[in-house]
N, C-alpha and C positions, 0 to 999 in steps of 0.2 A: 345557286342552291342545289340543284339537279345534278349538279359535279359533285359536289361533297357530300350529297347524298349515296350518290350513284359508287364514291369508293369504300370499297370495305375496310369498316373497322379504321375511320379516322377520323376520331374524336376530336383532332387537334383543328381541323380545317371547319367540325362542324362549330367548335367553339370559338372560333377565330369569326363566323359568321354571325354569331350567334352575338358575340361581343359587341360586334359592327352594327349589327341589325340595332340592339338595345342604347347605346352611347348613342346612335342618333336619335333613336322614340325617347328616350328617359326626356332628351329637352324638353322637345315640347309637350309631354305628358307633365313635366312639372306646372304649365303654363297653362296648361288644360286645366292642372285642378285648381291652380293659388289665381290664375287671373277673372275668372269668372267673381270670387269674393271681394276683388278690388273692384272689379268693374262695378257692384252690386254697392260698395261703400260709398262709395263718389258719386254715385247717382242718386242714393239716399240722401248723402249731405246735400246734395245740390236741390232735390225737393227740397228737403227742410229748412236749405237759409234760403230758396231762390237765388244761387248764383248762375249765372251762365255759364262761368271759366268750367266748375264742376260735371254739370250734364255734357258741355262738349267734350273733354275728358273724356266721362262715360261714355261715349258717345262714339270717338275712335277708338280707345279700347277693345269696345264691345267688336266693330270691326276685324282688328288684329286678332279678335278669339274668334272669331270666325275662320278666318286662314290659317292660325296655326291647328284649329281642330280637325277641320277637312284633310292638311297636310298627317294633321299626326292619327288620324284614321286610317288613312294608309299605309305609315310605316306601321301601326298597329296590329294592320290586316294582315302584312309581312312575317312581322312575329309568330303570327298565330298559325298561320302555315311551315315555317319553322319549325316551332312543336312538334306537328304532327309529319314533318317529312328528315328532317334533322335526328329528331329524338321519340323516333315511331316507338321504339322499343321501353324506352321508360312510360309513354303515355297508353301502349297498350297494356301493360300489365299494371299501371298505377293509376294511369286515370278513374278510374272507381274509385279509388281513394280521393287524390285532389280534384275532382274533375267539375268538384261542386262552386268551388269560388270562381271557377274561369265561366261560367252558367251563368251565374249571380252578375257576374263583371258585364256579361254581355246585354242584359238588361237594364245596369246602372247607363249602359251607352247608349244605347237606343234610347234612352229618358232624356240622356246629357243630351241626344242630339234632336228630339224632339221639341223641348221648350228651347235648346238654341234655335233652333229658327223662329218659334214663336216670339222669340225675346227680338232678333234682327230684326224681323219684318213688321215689329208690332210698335217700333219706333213711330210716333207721329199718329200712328192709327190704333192705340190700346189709350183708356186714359192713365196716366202717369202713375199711380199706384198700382194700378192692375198691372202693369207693364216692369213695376219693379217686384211685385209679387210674380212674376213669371220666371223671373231669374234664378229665383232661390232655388228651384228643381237643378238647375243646372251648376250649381254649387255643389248641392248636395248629393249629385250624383256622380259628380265629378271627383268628390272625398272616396265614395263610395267605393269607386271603379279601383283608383289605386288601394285602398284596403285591400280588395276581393283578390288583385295580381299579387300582393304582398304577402296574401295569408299562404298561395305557395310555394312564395319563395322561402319563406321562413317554416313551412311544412319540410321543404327539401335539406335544411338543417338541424330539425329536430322534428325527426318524422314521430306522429302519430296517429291514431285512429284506425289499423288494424292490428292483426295479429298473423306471425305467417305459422303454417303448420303443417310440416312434412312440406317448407318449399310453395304452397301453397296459400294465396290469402284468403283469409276469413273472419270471421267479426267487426267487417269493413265498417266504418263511424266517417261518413264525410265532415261531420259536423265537429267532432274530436278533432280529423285531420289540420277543418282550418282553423280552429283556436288551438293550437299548439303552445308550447311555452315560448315560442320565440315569435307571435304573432304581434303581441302588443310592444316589446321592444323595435321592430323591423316596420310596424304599422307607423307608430307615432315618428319615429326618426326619417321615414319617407315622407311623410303629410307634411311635415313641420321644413322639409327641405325643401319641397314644390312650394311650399308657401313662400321660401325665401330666395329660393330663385328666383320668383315671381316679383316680388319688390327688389331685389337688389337688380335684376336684369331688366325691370320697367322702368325704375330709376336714373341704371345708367345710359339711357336716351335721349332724356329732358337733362341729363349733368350733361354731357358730351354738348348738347346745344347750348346751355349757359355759359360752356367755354368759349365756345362761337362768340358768343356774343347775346344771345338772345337769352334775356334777363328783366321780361313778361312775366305779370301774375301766373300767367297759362302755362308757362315752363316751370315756374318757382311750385306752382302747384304738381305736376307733371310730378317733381322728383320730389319735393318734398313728402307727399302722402304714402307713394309703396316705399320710400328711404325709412320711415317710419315705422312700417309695415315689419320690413326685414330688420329694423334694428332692435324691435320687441321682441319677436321670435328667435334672434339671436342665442341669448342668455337659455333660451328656453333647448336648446337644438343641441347645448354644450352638456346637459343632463340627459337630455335622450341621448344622444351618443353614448355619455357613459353609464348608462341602464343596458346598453345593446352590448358595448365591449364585457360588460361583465358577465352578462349573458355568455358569449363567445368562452368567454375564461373558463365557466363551470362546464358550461356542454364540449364545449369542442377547445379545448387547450392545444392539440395541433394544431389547427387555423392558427389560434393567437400565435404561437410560435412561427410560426410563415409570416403573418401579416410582422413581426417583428423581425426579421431575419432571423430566425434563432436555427443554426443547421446542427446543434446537439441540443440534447439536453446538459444543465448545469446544475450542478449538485448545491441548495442553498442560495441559490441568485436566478436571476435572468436578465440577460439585456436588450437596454431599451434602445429604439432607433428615434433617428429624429428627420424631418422630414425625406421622410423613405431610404435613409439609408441608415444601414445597423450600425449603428455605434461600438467601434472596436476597443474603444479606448476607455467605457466604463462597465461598471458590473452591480447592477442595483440589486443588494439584499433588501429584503424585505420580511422581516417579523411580521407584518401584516399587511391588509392593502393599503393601511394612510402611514405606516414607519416603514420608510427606506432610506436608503443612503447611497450613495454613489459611492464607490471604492474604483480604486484605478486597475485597470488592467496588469 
């Protein structure tokens, strides 16, 4: 980091780290926020029928959020020095602006990580309700945390809440900055994806072991509940998405054209790619966004 810092004006090495740093926190920041609400359902079920298979469940779960949170505080910690040694120069002049939701976030964390320990430690020695009322802080701050980093990432795509003047910023609004118009698009499509990492990747644990062979209430439960989880969210993740790309279309139409290969513009069409690669071979007119047609190249 001290290298790419240290040479001038290379943006390519800071975002090359910067990429790195994030694709490994994004995981377990997804699991930070979707596993605490699984851990928190299956403990509930298991008070309310009395089953055992379910509190054990809850039970290693809550474990696993313990290691992956610890783990992913640290590459969090990584980040956030990043920021400010990577990209000194955007967070000296703009942090007044966004400087408010990464505040907000660092609060939501110290919360998350407050009742997580009360929640580990208070297994066996809280009585059982108290014990699942302990967890909800930790759900909720956990939503929380990814909002507040989200609000600006999506401020950095449709920046608002100042004004510059003569070069200069004024009529600074942090509060503007982090409800932008691209907060609730970029918010709910990240929440709703940590949610289903969270079930499809606690899932495929307990499926990989039923291939094995073990084919236990304890496993059948294991995958069944966050299979569940992730196949609800699913349908729902297919609309956020397309709330986010449309977004992208009205504000930033360049983006969309990169995210699609598009290296001209086309006069009456644009084409579509299909899994990442542009498709050279059709030419989709579109009268509107739901009348297209495919025409050949």
């Amino acid at each position: 980091m001290i290298l790419a810092a240290g040479a001038a004006a290379d943006p390519v090495a800071a975002r090359s780290q910067m990429g790195f740093s994030l694709g490994w926190h994004i995981i377990l920041a997804c699991f930070g926020v979707g596993l605490p609400g699984l851990v928190l359902f299956t403990e509930w079920r298991g008070l309310r029928t009395g089953d055992p298979v379910l509190r054990l469940l809850a039970r290693r779960w809550a474990k696993a959020l313990g290691l992956l949170f610890a783990v992913g505080a640290v590459s969090g910690t990584i980040l956030s020095i990043e920021m400010g040694v990577l990209w000194s120069g955007l967070m000296s002049r703009w942090g007044q602006v966004i400087g408010l939701p990464f505040a907000i976030e660092g609060i939501a964390f110290f919360v998350e990580a407050i009742f997580l320990g009360i929640y580990l430690y208070g297994w066996d020695r809280l009585p059982p309700r108290v014990h699942l009322l302990s967890g909800i802080p930790i759900f909720v701050a956990g939503v929380a945390s990814a909002f507040f980093v989200v609000t600006a990432n999506a401020w950095m795509n449709t920046p608002a809440g100042y004004t510059l003047h003569d070069g200069r910023l004024t009529g600074v609004d942090p509060w503007a900055a982090m409800f932008n118009p691209a907060t609730g698009p970029e918010t709910v499509h990240m929440i709703l994806a940590a949610l289903m990492v969270t079930g499809f990747g606690t899932a495929s644990v307990y499926a990989v072991a039923m291939l094995r062979g073990r084919r236990d209430r304890y496993h059948r439960l294991g995958m069944l509940i966050p299979l569940t989880a992730g196949a609800i969210l699913a349908p729902l993740q297919i609309v956020a998405g397309d709330f986010a790309a449309r977004l992208v279309a009205d504000h930033q139409p360049a983006k969309l054209a990169a995210m699609e290969g598009l290296s001209r513009t086309t006069a009456g069409g644009r084409n579509h790619s299909a899994a990442g690669t542009p498709a050279a071979s059709c030419t989709t007119r579109c009268a509107s966004r739901t009348a297209c047609r495919c025409w050949p190249a």
